[in-house]
N, CA, C and O of each residue as an XYZ file, in Angstrom:
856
protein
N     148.362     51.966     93.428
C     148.026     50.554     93.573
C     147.033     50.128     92.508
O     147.046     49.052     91.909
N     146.002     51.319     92.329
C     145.132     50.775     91.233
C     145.820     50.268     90.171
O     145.627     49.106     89.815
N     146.797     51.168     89.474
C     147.100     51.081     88.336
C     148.174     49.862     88.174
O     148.598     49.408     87.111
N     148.459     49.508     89.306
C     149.886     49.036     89.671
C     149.404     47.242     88.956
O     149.978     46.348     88.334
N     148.362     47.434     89.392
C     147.692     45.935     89.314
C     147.073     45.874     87.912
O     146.935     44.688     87.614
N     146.572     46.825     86.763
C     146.478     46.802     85.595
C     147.769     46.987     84.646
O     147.400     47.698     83.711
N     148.661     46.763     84.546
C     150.199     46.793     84.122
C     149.690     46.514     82.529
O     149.806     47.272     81.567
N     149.057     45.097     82.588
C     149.175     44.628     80.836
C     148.388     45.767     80.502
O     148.852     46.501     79.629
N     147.400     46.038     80.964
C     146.241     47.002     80.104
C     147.227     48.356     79.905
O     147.218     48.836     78.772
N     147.783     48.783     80.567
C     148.161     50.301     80.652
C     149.351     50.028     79.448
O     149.414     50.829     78.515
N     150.396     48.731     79.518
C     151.142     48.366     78.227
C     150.640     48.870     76.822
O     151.117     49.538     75.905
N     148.845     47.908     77.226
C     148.440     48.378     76.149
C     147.873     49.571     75.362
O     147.729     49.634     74.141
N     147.596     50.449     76.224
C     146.853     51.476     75.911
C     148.548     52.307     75.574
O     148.578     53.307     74.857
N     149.186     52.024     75.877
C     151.091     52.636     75.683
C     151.076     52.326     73.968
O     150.991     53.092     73.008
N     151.176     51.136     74.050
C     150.939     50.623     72.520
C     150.143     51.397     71.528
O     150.500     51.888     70.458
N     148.818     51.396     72.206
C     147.877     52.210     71.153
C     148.257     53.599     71.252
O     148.518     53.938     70.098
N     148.412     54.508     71.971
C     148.876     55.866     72.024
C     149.825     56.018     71.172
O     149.817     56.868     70.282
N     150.961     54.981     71.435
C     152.269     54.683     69.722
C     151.915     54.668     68.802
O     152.515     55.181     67.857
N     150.781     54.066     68.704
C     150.076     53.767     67.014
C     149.273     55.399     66.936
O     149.388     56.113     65.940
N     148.758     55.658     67.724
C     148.214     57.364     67.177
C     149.181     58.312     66.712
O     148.877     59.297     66.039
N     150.392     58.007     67.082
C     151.367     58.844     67.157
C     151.962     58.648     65.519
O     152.037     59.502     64.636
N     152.257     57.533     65.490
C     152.610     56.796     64.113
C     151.503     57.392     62.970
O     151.752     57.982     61.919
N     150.289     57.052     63.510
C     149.505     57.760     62.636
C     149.672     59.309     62.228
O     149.607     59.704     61.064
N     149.834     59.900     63.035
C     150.043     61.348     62.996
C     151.097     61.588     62.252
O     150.771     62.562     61.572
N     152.508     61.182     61.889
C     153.588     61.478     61.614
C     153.065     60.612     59.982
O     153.558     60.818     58.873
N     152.031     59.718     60.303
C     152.040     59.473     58.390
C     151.360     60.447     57.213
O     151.401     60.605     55.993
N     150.772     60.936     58.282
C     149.615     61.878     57.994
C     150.477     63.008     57.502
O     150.545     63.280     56.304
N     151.037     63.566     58.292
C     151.903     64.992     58.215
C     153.006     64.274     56.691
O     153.269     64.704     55.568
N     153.208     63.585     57.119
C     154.598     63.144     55.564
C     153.376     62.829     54.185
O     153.666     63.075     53.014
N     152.200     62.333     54.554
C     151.704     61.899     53.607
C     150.752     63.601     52.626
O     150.340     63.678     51.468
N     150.739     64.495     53.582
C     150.024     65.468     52.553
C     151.325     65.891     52.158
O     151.373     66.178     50.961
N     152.587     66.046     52.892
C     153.673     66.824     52.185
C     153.964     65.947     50.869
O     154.059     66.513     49.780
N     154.125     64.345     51.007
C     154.305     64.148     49.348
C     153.482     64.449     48.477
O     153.896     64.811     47.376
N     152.502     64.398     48.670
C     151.298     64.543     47.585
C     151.415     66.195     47.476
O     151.131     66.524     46.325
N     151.650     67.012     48.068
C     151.775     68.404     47.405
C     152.991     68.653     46.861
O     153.145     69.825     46.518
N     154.046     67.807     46.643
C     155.529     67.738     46.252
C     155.185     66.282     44.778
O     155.727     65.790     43.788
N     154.390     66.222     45.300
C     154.170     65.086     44.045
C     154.780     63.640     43.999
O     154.692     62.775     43.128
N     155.406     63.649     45.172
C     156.198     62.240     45.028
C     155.048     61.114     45.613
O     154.756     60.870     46.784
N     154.523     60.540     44.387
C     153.385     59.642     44.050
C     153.884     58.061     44.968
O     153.315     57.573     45.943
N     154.756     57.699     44.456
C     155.145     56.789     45.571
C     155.289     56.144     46.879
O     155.136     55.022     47.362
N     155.843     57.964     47.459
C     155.825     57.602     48.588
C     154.542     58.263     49.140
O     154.909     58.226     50.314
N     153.723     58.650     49.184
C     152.015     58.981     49.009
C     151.410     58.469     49.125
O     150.564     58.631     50.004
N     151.442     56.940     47.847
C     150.878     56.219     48.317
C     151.449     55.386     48.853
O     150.839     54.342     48.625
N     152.622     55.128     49.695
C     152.923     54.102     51.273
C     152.863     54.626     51.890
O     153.666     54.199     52.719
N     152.329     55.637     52.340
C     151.954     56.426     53.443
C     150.212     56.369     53.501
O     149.476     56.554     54.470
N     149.922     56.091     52.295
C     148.281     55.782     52.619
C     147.913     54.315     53.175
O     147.110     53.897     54.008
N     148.909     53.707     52.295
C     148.863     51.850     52.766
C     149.324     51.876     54.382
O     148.511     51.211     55.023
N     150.240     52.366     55.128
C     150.840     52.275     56.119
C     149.816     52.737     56.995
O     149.633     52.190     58.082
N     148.730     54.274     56.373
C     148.151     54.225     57.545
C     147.078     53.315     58.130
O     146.804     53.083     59.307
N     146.428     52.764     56.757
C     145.320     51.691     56.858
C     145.693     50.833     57.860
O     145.056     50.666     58.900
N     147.056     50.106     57.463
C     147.402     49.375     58.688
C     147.650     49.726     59.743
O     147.834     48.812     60.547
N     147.794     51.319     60.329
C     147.787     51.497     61.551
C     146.639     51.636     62.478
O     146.428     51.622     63.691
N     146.070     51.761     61.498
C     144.081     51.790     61.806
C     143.990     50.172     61.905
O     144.185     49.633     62.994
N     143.847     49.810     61.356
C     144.007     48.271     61.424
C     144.271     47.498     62.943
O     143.586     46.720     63.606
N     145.769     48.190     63.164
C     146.029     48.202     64.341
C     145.546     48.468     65.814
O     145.482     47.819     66.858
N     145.213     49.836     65.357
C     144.755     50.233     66.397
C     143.210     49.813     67.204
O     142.838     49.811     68.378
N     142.762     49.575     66.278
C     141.082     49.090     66.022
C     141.447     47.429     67.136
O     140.902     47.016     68.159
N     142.465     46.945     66.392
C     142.950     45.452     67.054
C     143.330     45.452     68.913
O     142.956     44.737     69.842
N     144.381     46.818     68.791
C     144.316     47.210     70.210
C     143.507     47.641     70.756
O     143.602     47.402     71.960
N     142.725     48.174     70.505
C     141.445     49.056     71.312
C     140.551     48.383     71.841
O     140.112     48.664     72.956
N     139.913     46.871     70.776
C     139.412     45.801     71.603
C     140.152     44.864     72.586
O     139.595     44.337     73.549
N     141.736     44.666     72.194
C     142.083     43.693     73.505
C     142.022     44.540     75.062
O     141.804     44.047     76.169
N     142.347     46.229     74.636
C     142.160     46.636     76.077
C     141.042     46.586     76.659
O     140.940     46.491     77.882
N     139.856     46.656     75.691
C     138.381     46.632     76.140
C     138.599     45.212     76.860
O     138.782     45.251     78.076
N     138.597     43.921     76.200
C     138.711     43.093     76.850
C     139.576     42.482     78.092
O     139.558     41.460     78.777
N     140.127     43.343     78.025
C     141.424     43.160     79.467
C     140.705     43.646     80.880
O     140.681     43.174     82.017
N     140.093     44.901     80.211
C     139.738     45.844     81.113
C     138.066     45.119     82.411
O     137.820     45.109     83.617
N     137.228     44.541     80.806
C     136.035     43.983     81.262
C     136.490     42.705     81.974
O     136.357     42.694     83.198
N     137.072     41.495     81.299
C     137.297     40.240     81.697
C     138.058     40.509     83.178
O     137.749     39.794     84.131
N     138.595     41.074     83.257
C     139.840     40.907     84.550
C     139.060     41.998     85.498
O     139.809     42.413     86.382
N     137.888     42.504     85.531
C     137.319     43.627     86.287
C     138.423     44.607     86.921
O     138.469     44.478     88.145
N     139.360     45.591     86.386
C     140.245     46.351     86.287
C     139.647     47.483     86.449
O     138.464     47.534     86.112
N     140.429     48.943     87.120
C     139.662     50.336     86.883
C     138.467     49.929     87.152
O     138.924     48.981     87.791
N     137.251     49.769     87.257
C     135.871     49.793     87.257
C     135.427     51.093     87.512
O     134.466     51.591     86.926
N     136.500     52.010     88.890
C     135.396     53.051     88.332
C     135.817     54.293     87.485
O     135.333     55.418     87.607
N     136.969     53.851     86.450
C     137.138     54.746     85.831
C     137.106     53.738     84.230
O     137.689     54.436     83.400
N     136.858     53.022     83.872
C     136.830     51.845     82.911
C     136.183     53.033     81.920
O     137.011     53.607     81.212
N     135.124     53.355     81.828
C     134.054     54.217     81.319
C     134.814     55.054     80.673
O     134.808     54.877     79.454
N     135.767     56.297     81.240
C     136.235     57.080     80.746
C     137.531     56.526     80.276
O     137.993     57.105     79.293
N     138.196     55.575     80.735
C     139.515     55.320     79.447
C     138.574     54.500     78.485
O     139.437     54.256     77.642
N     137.296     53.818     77.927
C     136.971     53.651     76.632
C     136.363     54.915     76.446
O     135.523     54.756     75.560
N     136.361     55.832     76.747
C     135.685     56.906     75.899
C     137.346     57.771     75.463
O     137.425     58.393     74.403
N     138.239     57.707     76.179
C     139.412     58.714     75.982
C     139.722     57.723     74.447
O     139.492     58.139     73.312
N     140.209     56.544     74.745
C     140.088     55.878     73.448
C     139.740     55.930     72.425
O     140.511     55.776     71.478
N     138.359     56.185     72.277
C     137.175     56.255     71.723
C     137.887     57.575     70.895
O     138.301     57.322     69.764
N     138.009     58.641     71.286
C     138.035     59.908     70.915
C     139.805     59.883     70.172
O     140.176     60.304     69.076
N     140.446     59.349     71.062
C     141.780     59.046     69.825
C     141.482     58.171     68.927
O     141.573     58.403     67.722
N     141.276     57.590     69.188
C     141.090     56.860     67.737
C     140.396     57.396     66.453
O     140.531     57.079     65.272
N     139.729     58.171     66.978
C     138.998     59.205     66.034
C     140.163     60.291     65.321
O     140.108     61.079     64.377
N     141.231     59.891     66.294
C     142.386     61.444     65.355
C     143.052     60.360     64.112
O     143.601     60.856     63.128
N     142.938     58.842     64.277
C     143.404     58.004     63.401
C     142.621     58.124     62.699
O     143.064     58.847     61.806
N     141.333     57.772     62.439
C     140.429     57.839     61.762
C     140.069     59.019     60.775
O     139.742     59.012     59.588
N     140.279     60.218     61.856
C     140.532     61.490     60.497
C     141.580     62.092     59.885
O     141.687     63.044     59.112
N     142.525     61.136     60.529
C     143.980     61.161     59.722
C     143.747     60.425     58.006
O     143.772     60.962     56.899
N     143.515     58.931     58.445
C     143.397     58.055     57.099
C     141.967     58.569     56.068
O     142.072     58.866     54.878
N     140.896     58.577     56.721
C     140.225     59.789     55.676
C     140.472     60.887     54.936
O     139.999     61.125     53.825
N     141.388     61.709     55.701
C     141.809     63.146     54.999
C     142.647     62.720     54.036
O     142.583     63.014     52.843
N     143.214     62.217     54.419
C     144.460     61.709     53.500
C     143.770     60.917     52.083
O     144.076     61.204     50.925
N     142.799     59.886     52.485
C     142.499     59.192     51.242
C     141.371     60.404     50.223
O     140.989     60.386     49.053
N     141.149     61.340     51.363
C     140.720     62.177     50.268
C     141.217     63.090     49.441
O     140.631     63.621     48.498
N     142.545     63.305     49.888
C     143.038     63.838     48.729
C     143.944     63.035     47.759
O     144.699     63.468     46.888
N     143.600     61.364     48.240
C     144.229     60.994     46.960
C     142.794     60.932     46.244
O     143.007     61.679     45.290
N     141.794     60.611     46.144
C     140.262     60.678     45.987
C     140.174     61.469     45.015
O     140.124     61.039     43.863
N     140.128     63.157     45.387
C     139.487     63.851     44.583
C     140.848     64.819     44.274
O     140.614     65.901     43.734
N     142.235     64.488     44.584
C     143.107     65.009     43.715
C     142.595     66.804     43.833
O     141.840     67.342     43.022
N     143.250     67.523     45.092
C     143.009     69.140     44.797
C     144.250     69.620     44.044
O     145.331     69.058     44.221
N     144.142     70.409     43.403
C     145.204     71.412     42.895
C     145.573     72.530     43.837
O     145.047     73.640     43.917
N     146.366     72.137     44.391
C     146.997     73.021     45.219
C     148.153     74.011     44.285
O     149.190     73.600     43.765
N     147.716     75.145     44.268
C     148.340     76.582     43.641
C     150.181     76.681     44.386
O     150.340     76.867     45.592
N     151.271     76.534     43.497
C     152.767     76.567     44.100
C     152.699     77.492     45.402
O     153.285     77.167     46.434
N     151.881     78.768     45.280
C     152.289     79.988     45.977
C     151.449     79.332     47.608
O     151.800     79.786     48.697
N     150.617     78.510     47.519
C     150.124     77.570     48.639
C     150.367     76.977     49.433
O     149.824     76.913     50.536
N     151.537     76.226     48.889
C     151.968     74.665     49.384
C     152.613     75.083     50.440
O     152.245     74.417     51.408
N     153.765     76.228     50.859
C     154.242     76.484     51.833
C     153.285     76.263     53.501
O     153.474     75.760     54.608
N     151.994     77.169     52.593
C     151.064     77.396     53.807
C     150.215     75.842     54.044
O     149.793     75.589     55.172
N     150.115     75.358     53.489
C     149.468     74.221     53.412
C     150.137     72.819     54.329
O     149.598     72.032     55.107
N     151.651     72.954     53.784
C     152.574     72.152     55.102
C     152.654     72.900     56.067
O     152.622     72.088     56.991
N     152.751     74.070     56.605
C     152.801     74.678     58.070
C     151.252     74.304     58.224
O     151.106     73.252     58.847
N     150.364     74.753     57.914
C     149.004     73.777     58.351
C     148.645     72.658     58.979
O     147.978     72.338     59.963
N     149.343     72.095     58.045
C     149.420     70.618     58.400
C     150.489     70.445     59.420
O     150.002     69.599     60.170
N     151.831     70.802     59.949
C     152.463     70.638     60.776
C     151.618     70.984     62.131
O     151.221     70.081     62.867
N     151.379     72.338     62.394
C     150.456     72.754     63.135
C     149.535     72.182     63.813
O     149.486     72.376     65.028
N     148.768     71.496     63.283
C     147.772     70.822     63.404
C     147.963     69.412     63.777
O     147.061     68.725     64.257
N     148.972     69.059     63.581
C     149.862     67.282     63.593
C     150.072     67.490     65.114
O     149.934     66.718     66.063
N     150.547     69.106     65.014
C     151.328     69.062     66.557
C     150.371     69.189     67.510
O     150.559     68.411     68.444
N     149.189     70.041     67.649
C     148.031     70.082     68.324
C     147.384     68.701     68.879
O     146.840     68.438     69.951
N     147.617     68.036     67.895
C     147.726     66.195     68.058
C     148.269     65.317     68.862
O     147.806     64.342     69.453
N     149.646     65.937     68.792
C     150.941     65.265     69.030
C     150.894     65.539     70.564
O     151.254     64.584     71.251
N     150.567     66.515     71.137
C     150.390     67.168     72.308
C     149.096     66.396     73.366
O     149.038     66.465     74.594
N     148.326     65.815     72.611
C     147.569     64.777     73.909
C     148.206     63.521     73.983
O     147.801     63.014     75.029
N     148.828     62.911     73.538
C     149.591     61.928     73.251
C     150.634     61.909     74.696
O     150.252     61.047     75.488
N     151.240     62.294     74.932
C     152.002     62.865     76.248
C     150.725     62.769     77.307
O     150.456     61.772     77.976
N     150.094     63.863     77.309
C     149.152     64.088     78.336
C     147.939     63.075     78.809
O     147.336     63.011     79.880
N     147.818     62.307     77.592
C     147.287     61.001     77.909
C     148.417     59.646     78.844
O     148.202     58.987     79.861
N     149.498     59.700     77.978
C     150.434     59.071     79.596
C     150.140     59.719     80.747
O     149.345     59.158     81.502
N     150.553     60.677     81.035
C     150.255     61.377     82.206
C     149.041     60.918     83.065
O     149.068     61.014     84.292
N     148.367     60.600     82.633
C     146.915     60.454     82.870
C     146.927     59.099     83.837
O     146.023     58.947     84.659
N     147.826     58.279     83.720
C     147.915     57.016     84.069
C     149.104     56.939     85.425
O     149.153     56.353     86.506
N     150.016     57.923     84.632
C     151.127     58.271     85.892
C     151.209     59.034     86.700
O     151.645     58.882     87.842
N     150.798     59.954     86.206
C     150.690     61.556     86.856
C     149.663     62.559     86.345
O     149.713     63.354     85.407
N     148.476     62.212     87.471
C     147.666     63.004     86.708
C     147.313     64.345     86.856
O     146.381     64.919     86.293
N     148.517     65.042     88.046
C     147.749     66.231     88.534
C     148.919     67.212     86.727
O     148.879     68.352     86.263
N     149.548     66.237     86.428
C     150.504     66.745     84.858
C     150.096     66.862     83.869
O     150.681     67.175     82.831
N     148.698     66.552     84.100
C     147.884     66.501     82.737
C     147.392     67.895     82.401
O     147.888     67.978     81.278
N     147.038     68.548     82.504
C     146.882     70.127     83.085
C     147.487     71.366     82.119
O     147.113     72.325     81.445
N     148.891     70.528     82.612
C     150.332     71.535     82.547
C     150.472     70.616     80.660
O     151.152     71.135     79.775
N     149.968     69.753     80.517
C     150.636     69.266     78.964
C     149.879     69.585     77.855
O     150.276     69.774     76.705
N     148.228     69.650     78.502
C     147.165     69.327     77.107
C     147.143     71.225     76.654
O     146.435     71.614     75.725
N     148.208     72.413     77.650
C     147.980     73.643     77.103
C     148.570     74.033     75.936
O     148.479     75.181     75.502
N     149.347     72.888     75.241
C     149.620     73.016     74.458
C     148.920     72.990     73.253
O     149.010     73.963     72.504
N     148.066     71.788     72.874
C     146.949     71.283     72.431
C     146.360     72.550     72.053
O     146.343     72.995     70.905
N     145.829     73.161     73.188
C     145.054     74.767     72.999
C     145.659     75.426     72.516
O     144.966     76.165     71.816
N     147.143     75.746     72.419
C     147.712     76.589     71.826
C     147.890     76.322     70.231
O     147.715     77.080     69.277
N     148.169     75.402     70.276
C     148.258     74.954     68.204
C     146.950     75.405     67.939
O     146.692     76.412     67.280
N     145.916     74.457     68.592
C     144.940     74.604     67.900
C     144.159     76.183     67.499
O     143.524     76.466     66.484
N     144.434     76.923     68.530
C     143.774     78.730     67.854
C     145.140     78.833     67.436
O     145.398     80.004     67.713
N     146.189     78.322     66.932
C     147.315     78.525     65.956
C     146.936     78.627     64.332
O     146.971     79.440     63.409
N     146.425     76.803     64.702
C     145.761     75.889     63.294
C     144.189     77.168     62.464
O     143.963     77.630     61.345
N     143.626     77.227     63.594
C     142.384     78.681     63.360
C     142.581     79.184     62.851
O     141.961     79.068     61.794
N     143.790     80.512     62.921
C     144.692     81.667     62.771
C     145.261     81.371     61.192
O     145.238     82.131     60.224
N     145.598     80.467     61.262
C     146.829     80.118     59.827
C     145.352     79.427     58.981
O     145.301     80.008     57.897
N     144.469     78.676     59.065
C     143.206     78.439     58.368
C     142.744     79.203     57.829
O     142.494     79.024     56.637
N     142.291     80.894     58.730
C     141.938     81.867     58.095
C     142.421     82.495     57.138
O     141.912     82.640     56.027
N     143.865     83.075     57.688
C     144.574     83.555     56.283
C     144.931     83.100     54.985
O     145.121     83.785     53.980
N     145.008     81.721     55.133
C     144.838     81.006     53.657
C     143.414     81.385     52.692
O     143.215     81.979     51.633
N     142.482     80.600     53.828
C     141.244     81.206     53.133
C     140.631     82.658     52.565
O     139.837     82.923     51.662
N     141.547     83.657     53.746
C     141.721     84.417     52.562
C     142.531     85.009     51.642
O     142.149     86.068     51.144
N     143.606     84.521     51.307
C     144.178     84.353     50.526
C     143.743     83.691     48.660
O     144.111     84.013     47.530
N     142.652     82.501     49.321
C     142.390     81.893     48.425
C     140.996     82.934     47.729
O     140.861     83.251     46.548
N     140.195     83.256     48.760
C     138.900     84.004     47.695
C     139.477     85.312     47.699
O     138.722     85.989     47.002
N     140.552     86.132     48.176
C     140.574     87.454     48.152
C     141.953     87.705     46.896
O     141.939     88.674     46.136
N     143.005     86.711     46.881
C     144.256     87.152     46.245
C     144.476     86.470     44.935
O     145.297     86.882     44.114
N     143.834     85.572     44.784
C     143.892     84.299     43.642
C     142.945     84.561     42.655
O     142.415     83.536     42.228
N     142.506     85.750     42.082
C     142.041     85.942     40.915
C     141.578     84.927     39.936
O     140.512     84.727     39.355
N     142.410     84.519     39.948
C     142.486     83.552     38.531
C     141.892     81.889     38.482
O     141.695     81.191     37.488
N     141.681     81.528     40.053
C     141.275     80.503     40.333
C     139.808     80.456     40.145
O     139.211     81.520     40.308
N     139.112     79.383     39.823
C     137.574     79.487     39.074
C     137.022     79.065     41.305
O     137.623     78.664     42.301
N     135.688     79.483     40.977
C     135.212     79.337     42.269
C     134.894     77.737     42.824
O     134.855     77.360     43.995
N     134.742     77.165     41.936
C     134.699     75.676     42.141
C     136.158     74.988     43.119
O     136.156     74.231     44.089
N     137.500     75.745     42.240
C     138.552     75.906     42.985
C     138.908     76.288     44.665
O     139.424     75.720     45.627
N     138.392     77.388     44.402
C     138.618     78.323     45.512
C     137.489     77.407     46.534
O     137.896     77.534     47.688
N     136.228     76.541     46.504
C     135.743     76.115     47.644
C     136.070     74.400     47.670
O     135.494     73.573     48.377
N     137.280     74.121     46.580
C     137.438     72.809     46.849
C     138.659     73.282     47.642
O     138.526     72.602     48.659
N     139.950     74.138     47.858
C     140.988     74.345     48.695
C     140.611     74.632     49.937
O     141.443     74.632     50.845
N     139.135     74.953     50.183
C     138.042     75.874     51.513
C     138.554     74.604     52.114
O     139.374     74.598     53.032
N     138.032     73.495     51.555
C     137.349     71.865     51.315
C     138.411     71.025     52.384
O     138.041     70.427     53.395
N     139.778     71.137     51.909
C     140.854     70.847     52.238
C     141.463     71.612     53.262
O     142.109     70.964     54.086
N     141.395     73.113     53.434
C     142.233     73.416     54.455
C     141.161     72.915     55.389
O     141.601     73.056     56.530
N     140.193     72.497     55.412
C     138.843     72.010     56.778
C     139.421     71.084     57.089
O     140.112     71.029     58.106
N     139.264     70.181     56.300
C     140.114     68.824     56.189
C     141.713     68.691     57.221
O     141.534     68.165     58.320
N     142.427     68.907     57.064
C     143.141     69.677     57.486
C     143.463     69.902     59.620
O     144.112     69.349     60.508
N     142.415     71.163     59.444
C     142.386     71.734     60.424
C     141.503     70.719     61.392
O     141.145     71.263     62.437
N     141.196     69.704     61.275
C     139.910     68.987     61.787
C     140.554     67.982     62.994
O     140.100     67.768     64.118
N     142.055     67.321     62.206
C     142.556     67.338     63.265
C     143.198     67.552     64.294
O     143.782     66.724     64.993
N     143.081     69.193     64.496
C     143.542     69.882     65.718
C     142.071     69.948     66.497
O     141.897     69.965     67.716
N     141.456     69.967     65.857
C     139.600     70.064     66.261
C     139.875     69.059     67.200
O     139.945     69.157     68.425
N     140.078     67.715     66.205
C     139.789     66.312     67.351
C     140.785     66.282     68.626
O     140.698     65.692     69.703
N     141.560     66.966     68.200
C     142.967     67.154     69.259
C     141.991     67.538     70.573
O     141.898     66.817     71.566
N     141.302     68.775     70.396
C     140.664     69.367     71.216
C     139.997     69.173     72.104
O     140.038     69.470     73.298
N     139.253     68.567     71.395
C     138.163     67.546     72.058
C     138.626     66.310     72.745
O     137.763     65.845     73.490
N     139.776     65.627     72.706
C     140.379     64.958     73.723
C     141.378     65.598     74.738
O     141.959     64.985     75.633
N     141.462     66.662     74.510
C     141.923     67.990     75.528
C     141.178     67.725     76.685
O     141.488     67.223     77.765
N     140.057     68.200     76.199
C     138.423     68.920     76.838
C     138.641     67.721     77.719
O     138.799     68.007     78.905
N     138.697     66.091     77.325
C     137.928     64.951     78.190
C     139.254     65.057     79.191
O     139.317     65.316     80.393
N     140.302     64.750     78.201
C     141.476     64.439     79.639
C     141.307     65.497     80.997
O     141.504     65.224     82.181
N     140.918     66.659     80.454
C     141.096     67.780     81.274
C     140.104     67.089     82.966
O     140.435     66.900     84.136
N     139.116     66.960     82.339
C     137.789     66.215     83.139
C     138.201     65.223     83.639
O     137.857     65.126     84.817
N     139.179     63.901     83.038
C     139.060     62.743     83.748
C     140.869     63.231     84.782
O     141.244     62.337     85.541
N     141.505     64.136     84.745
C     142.546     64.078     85.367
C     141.868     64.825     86.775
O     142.244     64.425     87.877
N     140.899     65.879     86.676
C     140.272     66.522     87.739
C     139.269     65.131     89.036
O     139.196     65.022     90.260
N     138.819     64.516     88.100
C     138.341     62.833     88.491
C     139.353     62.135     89.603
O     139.154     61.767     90.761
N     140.255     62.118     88.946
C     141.435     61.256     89.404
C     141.488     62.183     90.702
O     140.998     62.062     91.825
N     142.241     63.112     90.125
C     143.178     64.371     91.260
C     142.009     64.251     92.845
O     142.572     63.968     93.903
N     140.782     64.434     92.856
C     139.834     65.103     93.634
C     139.452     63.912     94.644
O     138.614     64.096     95.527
């Protein structure tokens, strides 16, 4: 019944969860061109994400305002702007990472790039995985549980595959000057950061579905 009676808001927060999602999938296409070199589409994948940030930033206040004006949820209001709060942050370090490597331009080594898109897939998916579990949250929350273990699983995936690059890069790459070797450090962080943020909206859903459930 609670929810039954917030319909537009939950539309909207549907909406914005689309736009994280969108974000995520520009993100993942946008480091694969730029390590394939196709400059073009690189940069419409950087323009596209601005505007999904754009977006999302646009949605995030009408739900705030839906939520306050129409006194909706009240006693859970708190924690869907903080769940918010914390996705929007995977947009946010989507369109950063990305503009930083159009920014400072790394040289990514051929024998790399393989590992560098499974990285990045990895890590997209660790992403991709609260996205679901945040619906849940609204419909079914004792399901939230059973979805965000995925989340955990990429992410000591994203860890695992982080490490071996890195060493790869100071232990096998000889030839790379050290300036090199801690600007690729630089990037696989970059990178891995958003399975990090993945995480950390793991951690909250985990808390606000136990809320709900109890």
């Amino acid at each position: 019944m609670l929810f039954a009676k917030a319909k537009k808001s939950i539309d909207l927060i549907d909406k914005f969860l689309n736009c994280v999602d969108q974000s995520l999938l520009l993100f993942k296409e946008g480091v694969k061109n730029y390590l394939y070199n196709n400059t073009e589409n690189f940069n419409n994948n950087i323009l596209a994400l601005a505007d999904a940030e754009i977006e999302s930033d646009k949605l995030r206040r009408e739900i705030e305002k839906t939520l306050y004006l129409q006194s909706l949820m009240p006693q859970i209001r708190g924690d869907i702007m903080r769940l918010l709060e914390e996705m929007d942050n995977i947009i946010d370090h989507s369109k950063k990472n990305l503009f930083q490597f159009d920014v400072e331009m790394p040289h990514i080594p051929a024998n790399l790039i393989p590992d560098f898109i499974q990285l990045t897939q990895i890590s997209v998916s660790a992403a991709e995985s609260v996205i679901p579990a945040a619906k849940s949250y609204f419909s079914e929350p004792a399901n939230v549980n059973e979805k965000i273990h995925r989340v955990y699983f990429y992410e000591k995936e994203v860890d695992l595959l982080a490490d071996i690059i890195r060493r790869k890069i100071f232990r096998e790459m000889p030839d790379l000057k050290l300036s090199e070797k801690f600007h690729l450090r630089y990037f696989t962080l970059h990178i891995e950061n958003i399975s990090d943020t993945a995480e950390k909206v793991a951690d909250l859903l985990s808390i606000m579905a136990i809320k709900r459930i109890v």
